[in-house]
N, C-alpha and C positions, 0 to 999 in steps of 0.2 A: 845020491843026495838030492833031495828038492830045493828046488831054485825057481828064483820067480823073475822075470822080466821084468826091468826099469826104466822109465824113461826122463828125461831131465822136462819138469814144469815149465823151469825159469831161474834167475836169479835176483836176491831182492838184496836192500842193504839189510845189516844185522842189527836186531834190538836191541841185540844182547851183548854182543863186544862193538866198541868204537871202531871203524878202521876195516873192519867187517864186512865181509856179504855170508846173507844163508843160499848155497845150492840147494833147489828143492826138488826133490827125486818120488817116483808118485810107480805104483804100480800099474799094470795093463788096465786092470776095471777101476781105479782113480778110487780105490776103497781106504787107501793108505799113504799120509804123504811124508817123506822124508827129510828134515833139512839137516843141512850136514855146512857148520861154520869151515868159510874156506877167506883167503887172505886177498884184498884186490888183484895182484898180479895175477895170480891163479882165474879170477873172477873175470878179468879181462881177456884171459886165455879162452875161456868156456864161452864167453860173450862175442868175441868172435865169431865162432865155430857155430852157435846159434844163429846169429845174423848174415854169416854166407861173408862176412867182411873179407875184403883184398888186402893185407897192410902189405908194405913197401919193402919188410926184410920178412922171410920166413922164421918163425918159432923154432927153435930148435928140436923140439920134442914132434913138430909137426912132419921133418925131414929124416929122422929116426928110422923109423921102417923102412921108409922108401931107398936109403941109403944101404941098409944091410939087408935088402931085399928080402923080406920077411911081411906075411900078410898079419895082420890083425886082426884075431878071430872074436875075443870079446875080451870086453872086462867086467870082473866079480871081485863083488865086494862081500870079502869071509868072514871077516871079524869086526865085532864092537867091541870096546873094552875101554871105559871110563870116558866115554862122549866122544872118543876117536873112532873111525871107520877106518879098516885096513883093508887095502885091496890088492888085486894083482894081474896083470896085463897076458892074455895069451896069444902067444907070435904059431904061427906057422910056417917051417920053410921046408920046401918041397913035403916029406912027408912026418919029417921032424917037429914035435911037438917044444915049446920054449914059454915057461911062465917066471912073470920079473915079477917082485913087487913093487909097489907103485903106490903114491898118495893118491887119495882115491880123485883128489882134483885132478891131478896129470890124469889117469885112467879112464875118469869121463871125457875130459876135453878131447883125447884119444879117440877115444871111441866116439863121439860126435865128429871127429876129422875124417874116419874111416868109417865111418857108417856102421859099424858094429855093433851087435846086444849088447847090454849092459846088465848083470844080474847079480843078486844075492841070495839070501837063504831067508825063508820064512821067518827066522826067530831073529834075523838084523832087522826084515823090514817091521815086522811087529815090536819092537826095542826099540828100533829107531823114529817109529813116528810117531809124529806129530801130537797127535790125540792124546797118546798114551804120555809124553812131555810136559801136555798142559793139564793131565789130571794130577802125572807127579807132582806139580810145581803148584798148585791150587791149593 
């Protein structure tokens, strides 16, 4: 299957829902951008994890891995389906392979925690961006 590496832009407020932020997700050559409506807690999650922030209690999802000692190999986002993005987290332990599903905000935030690729499939990121949004909606 081809898969294309992602990297997280940024995070803006949402135009579109009240209450909102869009994650904006862009491929390696910045040809294609993604945003994907995610809810402030989740926003503040990923905000973090972009900023290098210290808070005072650990995230819960941040302590995950490190508790069932399991490495974090990446997250892939497989599915679009009605403006949702479905993703799924792949663990490593010793040689055993382990994938959860996961909303694809926990997934990036993850993977911004653990420094891991982030990827999907040619026909999420061509569906999901940006471009192709503002010509549907024109």
């Amino acid at each position: 299957m081809d898969r294309i590496r992602l990297k997280v832009l940024g995070l803006s407020y949402s135009m579109s829902q009240a209450g909102a932020y869009a994650l904006i997700l862009a491929d390696e050559q910045d040809m294609h951008r993604i945003p994907i409506v995610i809810g402030m807690p989740e926003a503040q999650s990923i905000a973090i994890q972009l900023e290098k922030m210290q808070t005072q209690r650990p995230l819960t999802h941040e302590k995950l891995a490190d508790a069932l000692q399991v490495t974090l190999k990446e997250a892939f986002i497989y599915r679009l389906d009605s403006g949702i993005f479905y993703s799924e987290l792949l663990f490593e332990k010793d040689t055993q392979q382990i994938k959860i599903d996961s909303r694809t905000s926990d997934a990036i935030a993850l993977a911004l925690r653990y420094d891991c690729p982030i990827y999907s499939t040619p026909e999420i990121v061509e569906n999901g961006c940006l471009d192709r949004i503002r010509k549907e909606t024109a």
